[in-house]
C-alpha positions, 0 to 999 in steps of 0.5 A: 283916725286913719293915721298922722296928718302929713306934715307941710314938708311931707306935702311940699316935698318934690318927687324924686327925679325920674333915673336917666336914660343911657345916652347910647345903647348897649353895642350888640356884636354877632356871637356864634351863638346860633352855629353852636346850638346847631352843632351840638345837635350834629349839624355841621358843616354850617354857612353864613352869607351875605351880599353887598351892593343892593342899594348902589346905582352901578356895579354888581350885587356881590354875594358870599358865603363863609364856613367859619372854622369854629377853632380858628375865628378871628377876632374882631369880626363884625357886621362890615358896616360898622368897621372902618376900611382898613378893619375890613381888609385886615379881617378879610385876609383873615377869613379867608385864610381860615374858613371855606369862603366863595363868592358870586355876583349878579350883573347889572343885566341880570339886576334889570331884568330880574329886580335887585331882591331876586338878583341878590338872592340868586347871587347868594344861592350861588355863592353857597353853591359854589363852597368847596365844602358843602354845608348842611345848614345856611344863615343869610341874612336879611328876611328871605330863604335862599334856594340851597339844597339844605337847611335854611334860616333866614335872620333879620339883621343877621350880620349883627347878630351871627358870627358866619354871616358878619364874616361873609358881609366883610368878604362881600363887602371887600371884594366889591369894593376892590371891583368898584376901584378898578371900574373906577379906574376905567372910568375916571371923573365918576369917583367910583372908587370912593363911593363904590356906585352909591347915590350920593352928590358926586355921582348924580354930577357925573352922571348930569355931566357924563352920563351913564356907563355900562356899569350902571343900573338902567332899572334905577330912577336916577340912571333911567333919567340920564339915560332919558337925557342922553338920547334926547341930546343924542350923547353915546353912552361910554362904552366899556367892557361890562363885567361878565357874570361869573365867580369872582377870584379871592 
């Protein structure tokens, strides 16, 4: 015999359930992780940046870069997109209180001459040159390396994942933010200071209604569509000082 015959209730018997699956996953929140190693090698001083405003259908790209100090961080820091407004502006004043933190913008211009990629990274190459301390190595996040005169390392999703480059996302973030509310101001009935030049239903009715302003993307489907409805109509588009390319103020 190869063994005792299983019972009925062995053979009836049902499998035990399958373990369930967490609901949500573990929070992944940027380290400094990535500027230790480095510096235990001697690199130092390190940077990180980022951009904001790749997607929006008006306003700038705004690039900035930040060296964290390494005894001075302050908590909370985060890829931007996941703190809420008054988070970003609590930590925006804390970072620029302790770090080195400079920021550049490309124009719209320079988005539709140039496409939007090379006028993010331009803003970004020229944010890091433009840090009071100069470093030697560089975190920018996303795929692409920047033209820097050091060391550069490109990260996928790096705002998540390194401490420097979650800082310079709240900086890029704030101050465009700030800029899109005062270009609000300048042309009401658009909502820029609520959704910063994005495409979302209130803009596309602006634009249908209003036009397009200076301040708007050309190169962008949506806004190449207004502007093709507006000369059909012969409407004059509404006119402003645009902004010029240039370092923004802190």
């Amino acid at each position: 015999m190869r063994g005792r015959p299983r019972t009925i209730a062995a053979m009836t018997r049902k499998p035990a359930p399958a373990p369930r699956l967490p609901l949500k996953e573990e929070a992944i929140r940027p380290t400094f992780r990535r500027e230790r190693a480095a510096m235990k090698r001697g690199i130092w001083p390190i940077a990180g940046c980022d951009e904001a405003g790749r997607g929006p259908l008006a306003g700038p790209v705004v690039a900035a870069a930040v060296i964290l100090d390494p005894s001075r961080i302050p908590r909370g820091l985060n890829d931007s997109k996941k703190l809420t407004h008054e988070e970003r502006e609590k930590l925006y004043a804390k970072i620029c209180a302790t770090a080195e933190v400079a920021v550049a913008f490309g124009s719209t211009e320079r988005i539709d001459k140039d496409n939007i990629l090379r006028a993010s990274l331009w803003a970004l190459a020229r944010a890091v040159a433009a840090l009071p301390v100069k470093p030697q190595l560089v975190f920018v996040d996303g795929r692409d390396r920047i033209d820097v005169a050091c060391d550069c390392q490109a990260v996928i999703s790096g705002d998540a994942l390194v401490l420097s480059i979650a800082a310079a996302s709240i900086v890029a973030k704030v101050t465009r933010d700030r800029l899109m509310m005062r270009v609000g101001a300048e042309y009401p009935g658009y909502g820029f200071e609520r959704h910063m030049g994005y495409s979302v239903p209130e803009h596309f009715a602006a634009l249908e209604k209003l036009g397009p302003t200076v301040h708007h993307r050309r190169s962008f489907a949506p806004v190449a569509l207004a502007h093709a409805a507006q000369e059909t109509c012969g409407t004059a588009i509404p006119s402003g000082p645009a902004i010029p390319e240039s370092l923004l103020p802190l």
